[in-house]
C-alpha positions as CSV (number, residue, x, y, z in Angstrom):
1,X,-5.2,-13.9,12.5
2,X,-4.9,-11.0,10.3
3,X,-2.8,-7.8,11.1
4,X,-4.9,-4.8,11.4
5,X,-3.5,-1.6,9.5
6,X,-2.4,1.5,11.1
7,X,-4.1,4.5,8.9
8,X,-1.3,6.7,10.0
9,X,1.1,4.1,9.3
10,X,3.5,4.8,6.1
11,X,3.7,0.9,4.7
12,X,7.0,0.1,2.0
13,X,5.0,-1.4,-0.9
14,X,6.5,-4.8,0.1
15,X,4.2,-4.9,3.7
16,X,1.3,-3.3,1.9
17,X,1.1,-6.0,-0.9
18,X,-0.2,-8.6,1.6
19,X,-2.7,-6.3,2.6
20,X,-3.9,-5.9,-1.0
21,X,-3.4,-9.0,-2.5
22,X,-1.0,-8.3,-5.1
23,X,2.7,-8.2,-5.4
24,X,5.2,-5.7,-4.3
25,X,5.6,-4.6,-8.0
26,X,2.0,-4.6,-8.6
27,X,2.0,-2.5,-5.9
28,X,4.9,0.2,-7.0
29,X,2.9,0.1,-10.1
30,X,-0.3,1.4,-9.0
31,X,1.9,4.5,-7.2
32,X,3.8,5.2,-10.9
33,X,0.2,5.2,-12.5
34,X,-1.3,6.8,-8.9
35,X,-3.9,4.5,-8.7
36,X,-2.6,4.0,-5.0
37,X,-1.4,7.6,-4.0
38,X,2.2,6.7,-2.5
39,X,5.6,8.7,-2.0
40,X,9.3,7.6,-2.8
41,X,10.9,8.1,0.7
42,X,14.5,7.5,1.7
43,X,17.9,7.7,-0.2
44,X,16.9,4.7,-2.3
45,X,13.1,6.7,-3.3
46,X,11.6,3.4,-2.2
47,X,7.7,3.4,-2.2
48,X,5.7,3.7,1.1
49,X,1.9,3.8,1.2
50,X,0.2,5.4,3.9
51,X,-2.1,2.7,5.7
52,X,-5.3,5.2,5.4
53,X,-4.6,4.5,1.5
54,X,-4.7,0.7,1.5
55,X,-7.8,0.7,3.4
56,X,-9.1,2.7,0.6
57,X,-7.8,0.2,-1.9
58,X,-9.0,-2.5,-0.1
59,X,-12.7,-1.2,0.5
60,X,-12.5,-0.2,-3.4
61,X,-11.6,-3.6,-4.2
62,X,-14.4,-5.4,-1.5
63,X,-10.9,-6.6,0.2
64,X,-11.4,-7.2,4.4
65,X,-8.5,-5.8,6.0
């Protein structure tokens, strides 16, 4: 059973990888070259994708969530 995303959701690029296929430095990637708009958050500026954004990705990409 799949997880269903929360568009409203902000995701650490680690739980949106799964979602995406990809790896949570392919992920990070994408932000730095904002090919998946994301935001450093928290004292450590750790990358968080908002869920609205992966399923964007994933329709881009012909990905079922």
């Amino acid at each position: 059973m799949k997880r269903k995303i929360d568009p409203d959701r902000w995701y650490t690029a680690r739980e949106a990888a799964p979602f995406l296929g990809v790896t949570e430095l392919t992920v990070k990637e994408y932000c730095r070259k904002e090919i998946i708009k994301g935001k450093q958050r928290g004292a450590r500026k750790t990358w968080h994708v908002q869920g609205r954004e992966i399923i964007r990705r994933q329709k881009a990409l012909n990905l079922d969530s």
